[in-house]
N, CA, C and O atoms as CSV, one atom per row, in Angstrom:
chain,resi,resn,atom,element,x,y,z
A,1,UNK,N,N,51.487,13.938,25.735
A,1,UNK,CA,C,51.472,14.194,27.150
A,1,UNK,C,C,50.422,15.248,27.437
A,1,UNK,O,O,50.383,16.371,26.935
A,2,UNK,N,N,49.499,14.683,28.392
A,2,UNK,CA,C,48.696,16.196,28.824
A,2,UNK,C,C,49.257,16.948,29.739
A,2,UNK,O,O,50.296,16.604,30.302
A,3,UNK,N,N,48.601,18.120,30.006
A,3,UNK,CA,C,48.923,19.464,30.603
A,3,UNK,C,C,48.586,18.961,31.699
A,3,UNK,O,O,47.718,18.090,31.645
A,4,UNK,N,N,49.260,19.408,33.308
A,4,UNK,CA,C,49.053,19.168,34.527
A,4,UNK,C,C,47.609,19.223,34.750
A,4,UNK,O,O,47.268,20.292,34.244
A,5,UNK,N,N,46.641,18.680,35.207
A,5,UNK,CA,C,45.242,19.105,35.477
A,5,UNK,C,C,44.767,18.698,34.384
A,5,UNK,O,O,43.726,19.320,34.173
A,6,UNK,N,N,45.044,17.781,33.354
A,6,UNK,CA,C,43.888,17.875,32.306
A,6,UNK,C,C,43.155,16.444,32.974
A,6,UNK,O,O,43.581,15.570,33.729
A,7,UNK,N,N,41.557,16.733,32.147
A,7,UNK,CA,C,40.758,16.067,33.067
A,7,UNK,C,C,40.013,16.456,34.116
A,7,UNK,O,O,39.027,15.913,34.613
A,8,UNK,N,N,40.612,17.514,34.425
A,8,UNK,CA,C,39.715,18.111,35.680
A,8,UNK,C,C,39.693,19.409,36.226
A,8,UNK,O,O,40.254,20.185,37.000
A,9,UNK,N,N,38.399,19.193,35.125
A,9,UNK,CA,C,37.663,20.919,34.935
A,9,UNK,C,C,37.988,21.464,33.611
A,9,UNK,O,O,37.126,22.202,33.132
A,10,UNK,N,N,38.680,21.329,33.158
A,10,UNK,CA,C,39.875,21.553,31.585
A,10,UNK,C,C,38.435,21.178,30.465
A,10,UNK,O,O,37.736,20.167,30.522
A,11,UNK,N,N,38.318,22.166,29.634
A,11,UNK,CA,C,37.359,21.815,28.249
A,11,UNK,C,C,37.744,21.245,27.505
A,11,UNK,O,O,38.689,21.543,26.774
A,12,UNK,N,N,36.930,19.991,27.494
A,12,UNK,CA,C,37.594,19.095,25.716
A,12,UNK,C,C,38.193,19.222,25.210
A,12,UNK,O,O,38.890,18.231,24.992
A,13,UNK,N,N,38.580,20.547,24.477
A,13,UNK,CA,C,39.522,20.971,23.618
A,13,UNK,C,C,40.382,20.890,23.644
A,13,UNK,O,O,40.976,20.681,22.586
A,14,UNK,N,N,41.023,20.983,24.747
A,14,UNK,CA,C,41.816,20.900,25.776
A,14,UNK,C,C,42.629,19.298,25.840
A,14,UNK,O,O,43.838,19.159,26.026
A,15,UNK,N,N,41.519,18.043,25.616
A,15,UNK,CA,C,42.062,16.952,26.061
A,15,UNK,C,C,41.710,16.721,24.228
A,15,UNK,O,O,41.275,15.582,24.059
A,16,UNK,N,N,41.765,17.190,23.444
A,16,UNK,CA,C,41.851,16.397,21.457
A,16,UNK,C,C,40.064,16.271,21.436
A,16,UNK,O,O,39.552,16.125,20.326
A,17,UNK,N,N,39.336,16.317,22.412
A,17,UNK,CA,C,38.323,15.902,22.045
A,17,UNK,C,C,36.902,16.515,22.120
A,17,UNK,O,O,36.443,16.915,23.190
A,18,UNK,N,N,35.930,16.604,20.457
A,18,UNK,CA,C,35.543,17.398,20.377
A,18,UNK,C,C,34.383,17.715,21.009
A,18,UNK,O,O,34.904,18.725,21.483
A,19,UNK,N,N,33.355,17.756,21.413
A,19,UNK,CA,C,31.634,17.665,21.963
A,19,UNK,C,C,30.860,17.888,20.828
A,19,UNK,O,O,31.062,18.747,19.969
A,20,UNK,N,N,30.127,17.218,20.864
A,20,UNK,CA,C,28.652,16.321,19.752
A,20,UNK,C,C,27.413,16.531,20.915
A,20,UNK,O,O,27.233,15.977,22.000
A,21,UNK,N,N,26.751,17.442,20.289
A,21,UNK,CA,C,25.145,17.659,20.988
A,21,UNK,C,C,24.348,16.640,20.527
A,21,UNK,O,O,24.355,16.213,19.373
A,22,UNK,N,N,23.711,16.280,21.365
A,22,UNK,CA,C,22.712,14.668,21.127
A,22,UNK,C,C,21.475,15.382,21.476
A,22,UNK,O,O,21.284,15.840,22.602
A,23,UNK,N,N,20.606,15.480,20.472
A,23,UNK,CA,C,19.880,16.655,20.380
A,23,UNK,C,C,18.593,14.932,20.581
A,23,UNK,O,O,18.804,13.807,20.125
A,24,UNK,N,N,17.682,15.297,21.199
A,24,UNK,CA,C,16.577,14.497,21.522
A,24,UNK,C,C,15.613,14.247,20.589
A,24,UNK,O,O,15.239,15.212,19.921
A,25,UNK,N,N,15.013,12.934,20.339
A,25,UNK,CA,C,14.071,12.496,19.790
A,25,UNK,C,C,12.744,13.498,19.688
A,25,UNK,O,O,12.015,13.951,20.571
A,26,UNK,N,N,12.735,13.683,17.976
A,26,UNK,CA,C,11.748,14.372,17.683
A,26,UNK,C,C,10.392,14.154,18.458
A,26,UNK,O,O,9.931,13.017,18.362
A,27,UNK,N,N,9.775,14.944,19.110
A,27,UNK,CA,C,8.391,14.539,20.095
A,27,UNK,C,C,7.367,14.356,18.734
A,27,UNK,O,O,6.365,13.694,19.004
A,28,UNK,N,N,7.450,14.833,17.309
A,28,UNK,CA,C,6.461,14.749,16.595
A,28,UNK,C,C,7.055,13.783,15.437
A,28,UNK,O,O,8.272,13.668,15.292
A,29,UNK,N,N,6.104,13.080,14.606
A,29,UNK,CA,C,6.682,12.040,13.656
A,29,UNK,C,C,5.622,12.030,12.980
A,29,UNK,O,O,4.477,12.209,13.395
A,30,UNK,N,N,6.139,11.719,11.411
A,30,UNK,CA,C,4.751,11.119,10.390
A,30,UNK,C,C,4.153,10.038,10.797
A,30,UNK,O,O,4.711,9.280,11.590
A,31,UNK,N,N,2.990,9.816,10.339
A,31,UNK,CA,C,2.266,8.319,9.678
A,31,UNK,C,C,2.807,7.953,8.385
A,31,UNK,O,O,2.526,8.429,7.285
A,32,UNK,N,N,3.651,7.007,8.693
A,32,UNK,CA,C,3.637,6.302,7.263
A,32,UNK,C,C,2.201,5.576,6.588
A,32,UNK,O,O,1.078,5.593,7.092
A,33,UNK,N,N,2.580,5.005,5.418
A,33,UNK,CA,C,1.455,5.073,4.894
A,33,UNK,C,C,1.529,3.194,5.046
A,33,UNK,O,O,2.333,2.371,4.607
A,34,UNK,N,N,0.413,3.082,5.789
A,34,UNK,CA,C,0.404,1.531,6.242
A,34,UNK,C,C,-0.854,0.750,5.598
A,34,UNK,O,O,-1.200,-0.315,6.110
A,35,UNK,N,N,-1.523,1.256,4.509
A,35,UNK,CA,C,-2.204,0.339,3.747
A,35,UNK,C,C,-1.848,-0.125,2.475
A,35,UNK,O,O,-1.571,0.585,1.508
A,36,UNK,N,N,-1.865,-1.191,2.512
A,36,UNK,CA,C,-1.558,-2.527,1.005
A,36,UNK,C,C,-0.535,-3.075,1.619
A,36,UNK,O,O,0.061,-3.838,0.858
A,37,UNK,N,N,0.207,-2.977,3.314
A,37,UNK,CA,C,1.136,-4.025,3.790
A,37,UNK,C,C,0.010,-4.865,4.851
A,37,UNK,O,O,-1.144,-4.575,5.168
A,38,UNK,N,N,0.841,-5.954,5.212
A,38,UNK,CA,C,0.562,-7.009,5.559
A,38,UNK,C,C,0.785,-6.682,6.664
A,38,UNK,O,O,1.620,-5.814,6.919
A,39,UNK,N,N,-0.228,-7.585,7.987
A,39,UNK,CA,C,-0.204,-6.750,9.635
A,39,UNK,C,C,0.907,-6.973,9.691
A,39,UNK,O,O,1.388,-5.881,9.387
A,40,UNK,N,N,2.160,-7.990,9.967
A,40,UNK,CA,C,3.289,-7.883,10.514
A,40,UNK,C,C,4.325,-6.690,9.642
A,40,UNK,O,O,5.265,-6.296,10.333
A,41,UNK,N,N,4.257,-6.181,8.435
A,41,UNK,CA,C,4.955,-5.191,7.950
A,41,UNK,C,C,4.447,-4.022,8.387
A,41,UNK,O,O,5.145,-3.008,8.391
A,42,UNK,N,N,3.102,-4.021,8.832
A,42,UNK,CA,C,2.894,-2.711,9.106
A,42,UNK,C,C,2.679,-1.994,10.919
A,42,UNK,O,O,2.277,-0.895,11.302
A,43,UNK,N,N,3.261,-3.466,11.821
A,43,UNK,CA,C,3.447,-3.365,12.774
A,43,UNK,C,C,4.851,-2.818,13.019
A,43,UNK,O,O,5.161,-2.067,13.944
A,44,UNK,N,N,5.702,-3.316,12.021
A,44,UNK,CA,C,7.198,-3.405,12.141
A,44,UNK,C,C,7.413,-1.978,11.653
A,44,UNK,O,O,8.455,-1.417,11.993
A,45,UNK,N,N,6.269,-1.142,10.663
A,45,UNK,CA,C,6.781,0.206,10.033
A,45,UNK,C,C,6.427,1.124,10.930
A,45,UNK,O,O,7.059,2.141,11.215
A,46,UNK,N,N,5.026,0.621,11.542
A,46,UNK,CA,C,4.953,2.039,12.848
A,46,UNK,C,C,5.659,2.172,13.626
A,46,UNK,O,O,5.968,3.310,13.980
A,47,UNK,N,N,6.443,0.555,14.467
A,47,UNK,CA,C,7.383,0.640,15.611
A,47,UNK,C,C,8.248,1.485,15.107
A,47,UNK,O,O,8.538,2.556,15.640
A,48,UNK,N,N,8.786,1.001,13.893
A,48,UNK,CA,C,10.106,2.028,13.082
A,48,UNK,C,C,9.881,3.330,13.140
A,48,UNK,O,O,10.962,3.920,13.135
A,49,UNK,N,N,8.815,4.184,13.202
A,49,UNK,CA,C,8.594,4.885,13.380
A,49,UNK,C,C,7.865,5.864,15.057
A,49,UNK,O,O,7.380,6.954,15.361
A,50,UNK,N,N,8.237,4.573,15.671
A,50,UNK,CA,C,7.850,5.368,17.433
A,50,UNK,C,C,6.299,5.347,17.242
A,50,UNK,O,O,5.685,6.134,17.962
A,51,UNK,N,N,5.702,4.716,16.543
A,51,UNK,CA,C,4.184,5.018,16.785
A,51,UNK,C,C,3.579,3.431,17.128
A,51,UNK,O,O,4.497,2.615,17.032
A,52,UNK,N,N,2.502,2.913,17.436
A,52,UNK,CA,C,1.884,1.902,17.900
A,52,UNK,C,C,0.674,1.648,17.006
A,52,UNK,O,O,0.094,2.640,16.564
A,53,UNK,N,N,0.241,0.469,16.698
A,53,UNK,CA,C,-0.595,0.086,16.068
A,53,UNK,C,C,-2.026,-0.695,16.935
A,53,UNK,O,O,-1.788,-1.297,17.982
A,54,UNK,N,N,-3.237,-0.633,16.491
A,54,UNK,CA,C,-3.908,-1.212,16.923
A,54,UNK,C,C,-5.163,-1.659,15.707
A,54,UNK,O,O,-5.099,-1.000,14.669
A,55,UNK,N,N,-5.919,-2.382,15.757
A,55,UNK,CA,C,-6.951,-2.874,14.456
A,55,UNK,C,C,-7.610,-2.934,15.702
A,55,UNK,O,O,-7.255,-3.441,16.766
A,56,UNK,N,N,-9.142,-2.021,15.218
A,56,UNK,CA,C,-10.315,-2.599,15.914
A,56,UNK,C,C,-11.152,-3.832,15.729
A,56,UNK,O,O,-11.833,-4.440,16.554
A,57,UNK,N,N,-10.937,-4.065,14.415
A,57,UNK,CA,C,-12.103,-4.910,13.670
A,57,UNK,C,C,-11.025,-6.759,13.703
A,57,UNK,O,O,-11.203,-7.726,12.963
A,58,UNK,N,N,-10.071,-6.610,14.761
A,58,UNK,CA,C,-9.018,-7.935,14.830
A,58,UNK,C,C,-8.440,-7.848,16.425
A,58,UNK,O,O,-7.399,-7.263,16.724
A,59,UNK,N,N,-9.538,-8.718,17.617
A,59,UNK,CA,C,-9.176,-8.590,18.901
A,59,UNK,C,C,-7.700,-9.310,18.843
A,59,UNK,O,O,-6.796,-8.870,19.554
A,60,UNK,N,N,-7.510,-10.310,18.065
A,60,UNK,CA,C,-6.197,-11.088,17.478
A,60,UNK,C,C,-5.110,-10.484,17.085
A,60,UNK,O,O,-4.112,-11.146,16.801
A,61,UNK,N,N,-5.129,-8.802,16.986
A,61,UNK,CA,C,-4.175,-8.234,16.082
A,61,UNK,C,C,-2.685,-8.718,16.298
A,61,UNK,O,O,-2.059,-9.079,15.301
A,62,UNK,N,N,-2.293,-8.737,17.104
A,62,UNK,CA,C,-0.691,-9.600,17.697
A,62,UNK,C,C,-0.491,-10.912,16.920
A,62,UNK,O,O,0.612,-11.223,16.471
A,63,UNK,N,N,-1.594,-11.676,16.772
A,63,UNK,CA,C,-1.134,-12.743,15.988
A,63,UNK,C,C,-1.530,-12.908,14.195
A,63,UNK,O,O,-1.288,-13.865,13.460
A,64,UNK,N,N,-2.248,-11.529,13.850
A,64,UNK,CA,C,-2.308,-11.848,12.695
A,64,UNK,C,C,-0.642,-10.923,12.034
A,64,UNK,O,O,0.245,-10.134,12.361
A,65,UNK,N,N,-1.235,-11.919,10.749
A,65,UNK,CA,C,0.549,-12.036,10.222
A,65,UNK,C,C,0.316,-11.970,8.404
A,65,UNK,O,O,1.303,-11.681,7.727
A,66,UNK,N,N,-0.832,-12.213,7.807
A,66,UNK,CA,C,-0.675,-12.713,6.199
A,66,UNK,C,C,-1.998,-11.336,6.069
A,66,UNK,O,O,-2.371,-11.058,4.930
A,67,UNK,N,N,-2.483,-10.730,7.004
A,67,UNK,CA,C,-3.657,-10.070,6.426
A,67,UNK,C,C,-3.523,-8.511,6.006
A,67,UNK,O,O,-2.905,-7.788,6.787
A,68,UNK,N,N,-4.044,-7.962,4.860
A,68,UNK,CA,C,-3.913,-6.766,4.385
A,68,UNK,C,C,-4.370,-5.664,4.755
A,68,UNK,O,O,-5.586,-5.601,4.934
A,69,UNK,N,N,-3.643,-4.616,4.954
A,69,UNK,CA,C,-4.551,-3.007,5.960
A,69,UNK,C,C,-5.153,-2.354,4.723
A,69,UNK,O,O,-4.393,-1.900,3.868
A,70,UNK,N,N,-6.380,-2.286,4.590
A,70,UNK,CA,C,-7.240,-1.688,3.856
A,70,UNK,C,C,-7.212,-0.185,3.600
A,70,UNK,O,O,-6.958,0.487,2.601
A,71,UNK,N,N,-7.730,0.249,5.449
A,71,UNK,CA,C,-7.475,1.403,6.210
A,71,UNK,C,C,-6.426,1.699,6.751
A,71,UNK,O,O,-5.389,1.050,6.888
A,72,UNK,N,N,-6.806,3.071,7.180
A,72,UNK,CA,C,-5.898,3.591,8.630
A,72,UNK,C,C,-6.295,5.395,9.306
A,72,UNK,O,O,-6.725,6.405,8.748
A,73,UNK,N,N,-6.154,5.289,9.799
A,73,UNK,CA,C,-6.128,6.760,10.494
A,73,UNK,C,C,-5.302,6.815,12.283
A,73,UNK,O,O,-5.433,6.046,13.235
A,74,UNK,N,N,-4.605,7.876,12.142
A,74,UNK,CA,C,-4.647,9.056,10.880
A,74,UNK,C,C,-3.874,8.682,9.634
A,74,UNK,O,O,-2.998,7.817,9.634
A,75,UNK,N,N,-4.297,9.480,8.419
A,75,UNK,CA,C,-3.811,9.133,7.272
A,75,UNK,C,C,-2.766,9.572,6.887
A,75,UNK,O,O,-2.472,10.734,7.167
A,76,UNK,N,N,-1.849,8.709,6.083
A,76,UNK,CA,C,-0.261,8.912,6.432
A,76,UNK,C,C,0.026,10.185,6.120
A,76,UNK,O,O,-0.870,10.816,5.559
A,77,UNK,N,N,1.089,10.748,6.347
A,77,UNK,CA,C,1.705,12.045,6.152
A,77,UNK,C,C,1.647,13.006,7.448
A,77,UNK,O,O,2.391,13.843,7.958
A,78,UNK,N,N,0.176,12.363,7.757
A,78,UNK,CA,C,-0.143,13.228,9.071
A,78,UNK,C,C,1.052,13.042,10.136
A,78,UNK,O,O,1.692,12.008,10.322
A,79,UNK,N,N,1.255,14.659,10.994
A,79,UNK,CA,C,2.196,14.517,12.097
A,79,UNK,C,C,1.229,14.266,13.583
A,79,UNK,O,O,0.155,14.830,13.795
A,80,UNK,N,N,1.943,13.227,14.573
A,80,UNK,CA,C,0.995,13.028,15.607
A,80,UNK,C,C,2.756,12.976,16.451
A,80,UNK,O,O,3.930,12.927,16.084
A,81,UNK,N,N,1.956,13.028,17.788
A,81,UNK,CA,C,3.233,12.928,19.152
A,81,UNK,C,C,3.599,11.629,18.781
A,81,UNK,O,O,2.808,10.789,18.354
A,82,UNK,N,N,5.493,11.371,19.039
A,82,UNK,CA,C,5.841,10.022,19.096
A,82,UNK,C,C,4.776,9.159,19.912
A,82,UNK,O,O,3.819,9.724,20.441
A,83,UNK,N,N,4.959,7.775,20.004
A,83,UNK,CA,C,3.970,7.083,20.806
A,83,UNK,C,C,2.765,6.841,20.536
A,83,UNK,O,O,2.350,5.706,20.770
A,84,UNK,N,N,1.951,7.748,20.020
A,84,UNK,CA,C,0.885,7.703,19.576
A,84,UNK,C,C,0.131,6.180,18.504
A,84,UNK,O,O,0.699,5.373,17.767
A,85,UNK,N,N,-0.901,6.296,18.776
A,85,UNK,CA,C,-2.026,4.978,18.251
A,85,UNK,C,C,-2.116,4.948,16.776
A,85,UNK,O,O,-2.899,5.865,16.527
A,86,UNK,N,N,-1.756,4.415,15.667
A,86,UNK,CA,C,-2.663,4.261,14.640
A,86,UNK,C,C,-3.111,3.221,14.419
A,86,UNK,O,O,-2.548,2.129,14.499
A,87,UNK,N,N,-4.741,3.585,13.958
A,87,UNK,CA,C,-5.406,2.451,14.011
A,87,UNK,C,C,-5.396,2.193,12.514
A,87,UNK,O,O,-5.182,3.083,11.691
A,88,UNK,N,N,-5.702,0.607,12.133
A,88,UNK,CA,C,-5.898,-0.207,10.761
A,88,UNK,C,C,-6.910,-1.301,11.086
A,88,UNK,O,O,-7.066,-1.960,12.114
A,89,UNK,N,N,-7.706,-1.310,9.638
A,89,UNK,CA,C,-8.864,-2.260,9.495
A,89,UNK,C,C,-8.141,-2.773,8.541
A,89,UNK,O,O,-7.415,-2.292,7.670
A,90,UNK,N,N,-8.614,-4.366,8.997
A,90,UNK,CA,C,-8.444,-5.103,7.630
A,90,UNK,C,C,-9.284,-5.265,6.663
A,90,UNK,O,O,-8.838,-5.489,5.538
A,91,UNK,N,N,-10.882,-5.177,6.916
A,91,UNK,CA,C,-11.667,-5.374,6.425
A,91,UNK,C,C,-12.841,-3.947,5.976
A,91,UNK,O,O,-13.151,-3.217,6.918
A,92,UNK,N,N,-13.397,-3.636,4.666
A,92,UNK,CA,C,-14.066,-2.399,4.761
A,92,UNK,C,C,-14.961,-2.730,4.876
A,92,UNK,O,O,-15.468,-3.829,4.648
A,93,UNK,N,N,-15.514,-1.390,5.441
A,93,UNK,CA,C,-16.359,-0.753,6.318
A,93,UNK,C,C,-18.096,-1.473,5.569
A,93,UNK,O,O,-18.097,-2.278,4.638
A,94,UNK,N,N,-19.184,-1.033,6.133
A,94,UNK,CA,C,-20.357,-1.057,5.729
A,94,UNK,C,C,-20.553,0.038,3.968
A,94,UNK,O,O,-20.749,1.226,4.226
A,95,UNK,N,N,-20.526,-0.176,2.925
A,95,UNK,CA,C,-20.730,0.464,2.187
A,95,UNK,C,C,-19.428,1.082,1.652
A,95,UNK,O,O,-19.489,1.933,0.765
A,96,UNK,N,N,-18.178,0.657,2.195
A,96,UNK,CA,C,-17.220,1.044,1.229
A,96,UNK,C,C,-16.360,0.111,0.794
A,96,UNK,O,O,-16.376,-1.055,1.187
A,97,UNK,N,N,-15.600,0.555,-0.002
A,97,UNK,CA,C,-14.562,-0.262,-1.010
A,97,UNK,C,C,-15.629,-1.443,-1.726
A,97,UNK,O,O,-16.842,-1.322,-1.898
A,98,UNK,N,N,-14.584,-2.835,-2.143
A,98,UNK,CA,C,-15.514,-3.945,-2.791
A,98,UNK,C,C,-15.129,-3.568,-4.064
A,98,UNK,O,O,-14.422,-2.677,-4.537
A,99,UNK,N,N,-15.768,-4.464,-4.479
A,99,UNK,CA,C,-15.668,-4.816,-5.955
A,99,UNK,C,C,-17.217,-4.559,-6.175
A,99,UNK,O,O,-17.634,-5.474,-6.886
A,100,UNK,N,N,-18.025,-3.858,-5.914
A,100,UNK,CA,C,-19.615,-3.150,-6.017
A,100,UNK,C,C,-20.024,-4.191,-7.398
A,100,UNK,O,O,-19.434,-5.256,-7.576
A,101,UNK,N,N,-20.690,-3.887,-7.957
A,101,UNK,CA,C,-21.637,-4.206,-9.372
A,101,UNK,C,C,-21.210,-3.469,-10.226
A,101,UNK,O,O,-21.128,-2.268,-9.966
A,102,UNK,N,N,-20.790,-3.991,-11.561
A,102,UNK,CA,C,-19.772,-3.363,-12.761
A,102,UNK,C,C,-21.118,-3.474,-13.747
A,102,UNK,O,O,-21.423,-2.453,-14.363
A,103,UNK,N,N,-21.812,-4.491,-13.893
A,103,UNK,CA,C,-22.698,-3.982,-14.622
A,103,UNK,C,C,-24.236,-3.450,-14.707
A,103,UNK,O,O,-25.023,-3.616,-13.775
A,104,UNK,N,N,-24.470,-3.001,-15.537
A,104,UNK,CA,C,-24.650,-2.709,-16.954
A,104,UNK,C,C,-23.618,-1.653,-17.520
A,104,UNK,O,O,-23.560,-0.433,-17.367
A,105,UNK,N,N,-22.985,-2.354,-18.082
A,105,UNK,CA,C,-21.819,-1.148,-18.675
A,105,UNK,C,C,-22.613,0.084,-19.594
A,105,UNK,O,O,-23.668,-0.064,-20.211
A,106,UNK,N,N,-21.805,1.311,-19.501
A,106,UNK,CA,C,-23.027,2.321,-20.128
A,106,UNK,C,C,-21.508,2.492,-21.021
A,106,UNK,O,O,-20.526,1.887,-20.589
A,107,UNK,N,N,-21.377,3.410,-22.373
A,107,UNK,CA,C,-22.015,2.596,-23.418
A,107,UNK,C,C,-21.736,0.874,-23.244
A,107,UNK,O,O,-20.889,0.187,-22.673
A,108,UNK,N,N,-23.276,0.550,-24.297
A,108,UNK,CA,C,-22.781,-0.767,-24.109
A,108,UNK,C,C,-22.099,-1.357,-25.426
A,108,UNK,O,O,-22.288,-0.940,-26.569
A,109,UNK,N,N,-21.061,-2.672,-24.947
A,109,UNK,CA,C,-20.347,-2.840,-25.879
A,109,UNK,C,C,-20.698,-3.019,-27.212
A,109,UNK,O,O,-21.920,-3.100,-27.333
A,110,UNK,N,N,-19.879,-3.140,-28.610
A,110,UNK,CA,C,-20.830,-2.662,-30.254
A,110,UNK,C,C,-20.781,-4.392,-30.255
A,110,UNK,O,O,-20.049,-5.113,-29.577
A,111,UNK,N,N,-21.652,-4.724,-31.096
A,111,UNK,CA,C,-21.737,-5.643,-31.474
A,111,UNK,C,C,-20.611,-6.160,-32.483
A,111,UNK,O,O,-19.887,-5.456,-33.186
A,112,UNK,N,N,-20.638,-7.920,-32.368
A,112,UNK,CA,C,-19.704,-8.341,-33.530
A,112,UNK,C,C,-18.394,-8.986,-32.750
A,112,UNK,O,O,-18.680,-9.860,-31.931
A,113,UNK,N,N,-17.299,-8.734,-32.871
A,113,UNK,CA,C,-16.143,-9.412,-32.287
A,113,UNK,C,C,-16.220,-11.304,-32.933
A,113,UNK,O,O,-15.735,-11.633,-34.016
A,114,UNK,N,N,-16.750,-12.045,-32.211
A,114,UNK,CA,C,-16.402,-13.324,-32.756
A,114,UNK,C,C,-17.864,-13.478,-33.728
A,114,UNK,O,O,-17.979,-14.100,-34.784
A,115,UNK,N,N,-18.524,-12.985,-33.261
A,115,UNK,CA,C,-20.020,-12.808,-34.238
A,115,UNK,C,C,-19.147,-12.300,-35.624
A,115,UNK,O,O,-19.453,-12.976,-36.606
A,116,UNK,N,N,-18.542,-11.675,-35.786
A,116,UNK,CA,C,-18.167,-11.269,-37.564
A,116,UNK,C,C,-16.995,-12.638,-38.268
A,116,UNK,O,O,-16.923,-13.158,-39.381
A,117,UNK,N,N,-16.447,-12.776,-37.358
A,117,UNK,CA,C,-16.011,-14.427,-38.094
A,117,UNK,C,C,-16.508,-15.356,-38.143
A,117,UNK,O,O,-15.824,-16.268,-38.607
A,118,UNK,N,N,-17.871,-15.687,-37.740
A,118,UNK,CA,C,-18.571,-16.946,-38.208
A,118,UNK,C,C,-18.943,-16.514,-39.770
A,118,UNK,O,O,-19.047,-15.386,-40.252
A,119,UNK,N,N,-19.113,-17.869,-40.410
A,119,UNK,CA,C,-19.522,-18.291,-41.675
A,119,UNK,C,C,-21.079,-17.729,-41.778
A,119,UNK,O,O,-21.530,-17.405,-40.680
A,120,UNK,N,N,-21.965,-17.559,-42.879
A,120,UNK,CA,C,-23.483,-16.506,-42.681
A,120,UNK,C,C,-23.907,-18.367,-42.587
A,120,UNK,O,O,-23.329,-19.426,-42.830
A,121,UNK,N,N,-25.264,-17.922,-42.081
A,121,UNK,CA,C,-25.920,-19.687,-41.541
A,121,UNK,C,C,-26.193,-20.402,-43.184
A,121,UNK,O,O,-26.237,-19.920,-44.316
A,122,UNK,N,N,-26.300,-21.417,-42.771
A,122,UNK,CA,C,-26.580,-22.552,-44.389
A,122,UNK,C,C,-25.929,-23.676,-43.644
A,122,UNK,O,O,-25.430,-23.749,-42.521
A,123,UNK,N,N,-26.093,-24.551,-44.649
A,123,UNK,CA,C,-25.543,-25.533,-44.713
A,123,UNK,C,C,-23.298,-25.680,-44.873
A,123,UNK,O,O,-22.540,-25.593,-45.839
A,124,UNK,N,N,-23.066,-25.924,-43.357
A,124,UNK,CA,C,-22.002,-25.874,-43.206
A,124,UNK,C,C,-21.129,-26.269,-44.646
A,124,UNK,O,O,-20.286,-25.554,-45.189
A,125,UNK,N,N,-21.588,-27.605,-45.083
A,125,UNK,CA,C,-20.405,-28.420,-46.315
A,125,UNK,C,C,-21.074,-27.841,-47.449
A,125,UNK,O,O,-20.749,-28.315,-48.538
A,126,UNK,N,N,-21.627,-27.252,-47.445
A,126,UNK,CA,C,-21.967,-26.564,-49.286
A,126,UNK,C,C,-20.308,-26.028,-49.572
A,126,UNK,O,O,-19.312,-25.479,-49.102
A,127,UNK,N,N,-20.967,-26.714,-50.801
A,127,UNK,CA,C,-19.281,-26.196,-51.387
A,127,UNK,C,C,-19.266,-25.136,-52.554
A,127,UNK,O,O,-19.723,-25.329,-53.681
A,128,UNK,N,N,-18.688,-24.030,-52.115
A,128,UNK,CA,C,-19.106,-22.702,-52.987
A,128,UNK,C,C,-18.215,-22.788,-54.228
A,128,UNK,O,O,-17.103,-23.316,-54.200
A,129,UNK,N,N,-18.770,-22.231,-55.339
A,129,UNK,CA,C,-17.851,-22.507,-56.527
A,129,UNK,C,C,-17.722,-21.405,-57.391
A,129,UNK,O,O,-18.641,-21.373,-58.209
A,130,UNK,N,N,-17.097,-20.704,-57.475
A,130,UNK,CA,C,-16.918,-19.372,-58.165
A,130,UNK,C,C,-15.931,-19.388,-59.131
A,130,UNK,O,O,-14.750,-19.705,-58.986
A,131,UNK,N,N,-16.529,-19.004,-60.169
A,131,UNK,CA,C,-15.684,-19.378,-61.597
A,131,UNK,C,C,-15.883,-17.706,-62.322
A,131,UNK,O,O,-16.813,-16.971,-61.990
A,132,UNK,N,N,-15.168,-17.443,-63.011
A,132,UNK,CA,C,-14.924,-16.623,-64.420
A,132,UNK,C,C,-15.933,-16.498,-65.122
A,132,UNK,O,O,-16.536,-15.445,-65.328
A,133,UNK,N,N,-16.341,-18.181,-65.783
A,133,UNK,CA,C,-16.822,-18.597,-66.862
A,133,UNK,C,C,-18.892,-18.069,-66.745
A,133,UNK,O,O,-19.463,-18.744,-65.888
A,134,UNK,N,N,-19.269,-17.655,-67.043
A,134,UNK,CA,C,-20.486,-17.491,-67.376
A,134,UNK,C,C,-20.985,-18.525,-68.549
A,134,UNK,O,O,-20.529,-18.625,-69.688
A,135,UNK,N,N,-22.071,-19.278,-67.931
A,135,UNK,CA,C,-22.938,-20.168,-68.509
A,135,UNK,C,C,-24.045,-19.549,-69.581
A,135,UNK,O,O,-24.495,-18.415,-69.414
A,136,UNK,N,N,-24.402,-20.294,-70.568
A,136,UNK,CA,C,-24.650,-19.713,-71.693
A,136,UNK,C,C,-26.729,-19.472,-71.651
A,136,UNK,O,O,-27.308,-18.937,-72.597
């Protein structure tokens, strides 16, 4: 049974029940780290995170879905205002990343590997004969 007046004006406490502060959405948030996912995972990780995505180098970005974020900035860890833009390339830049030119390897490799198991040159079917016996 409550007390005459409970309900009105009377503190929670009052009616069993306790008050919970609903303390507001952080205004600042990380960058997760949104390169080596795929545009739709890494659309779905910024929303998760209150931030927005955009690719300059993909006027399509909304419909791509299978392609890989190379880039990004700002770079994850960084704190920016909820809401805020990060941008992703799918593709690098003029002069970076790639698979560049690997050779001339410095040192270069030693010689031999399948070169030391061939037979020395001659005549393949000679048939070698090695005996004990010394001829007189």
């Amino acid at each position: 049974m409550l007390p005459a007046g409970a309900g009105r004006g009377l503190p929670c406490q009052y009616l069993g029940v306790t008050s919970v502060r609903i303390t507001p959405k952080s205004p600042e948030v990380r960058v997760p780290r949104l390169v080596g996912l795929m545009a739709v995972d890494a659309r779905e990780t910024a929303k998760a995170q209150g931030l927005l995505v955009n690719a300059p180098d993909r006027p399509d970005f909304h419909l791509t879905v299978v392609d890989y974020v190379v880039r990004q900035y700002p770079q994850p860890g960084a704190e920016v205002p909820r809401d805020s833009m990060v941008y992703v390339w799918f593709d690098f830049g003029e002069g970076e990343g790639g698979g560049g030119i690997h050779e001339p390897r410095v040192p270069r490799p030693s010689r031999g590997g399948p070169q030391r198991e061939l037979d020395e040159p001659g005549d393949p079917y000679a048939a070698r004969c090695v005996t004990g016996i010394s001829s007189p």
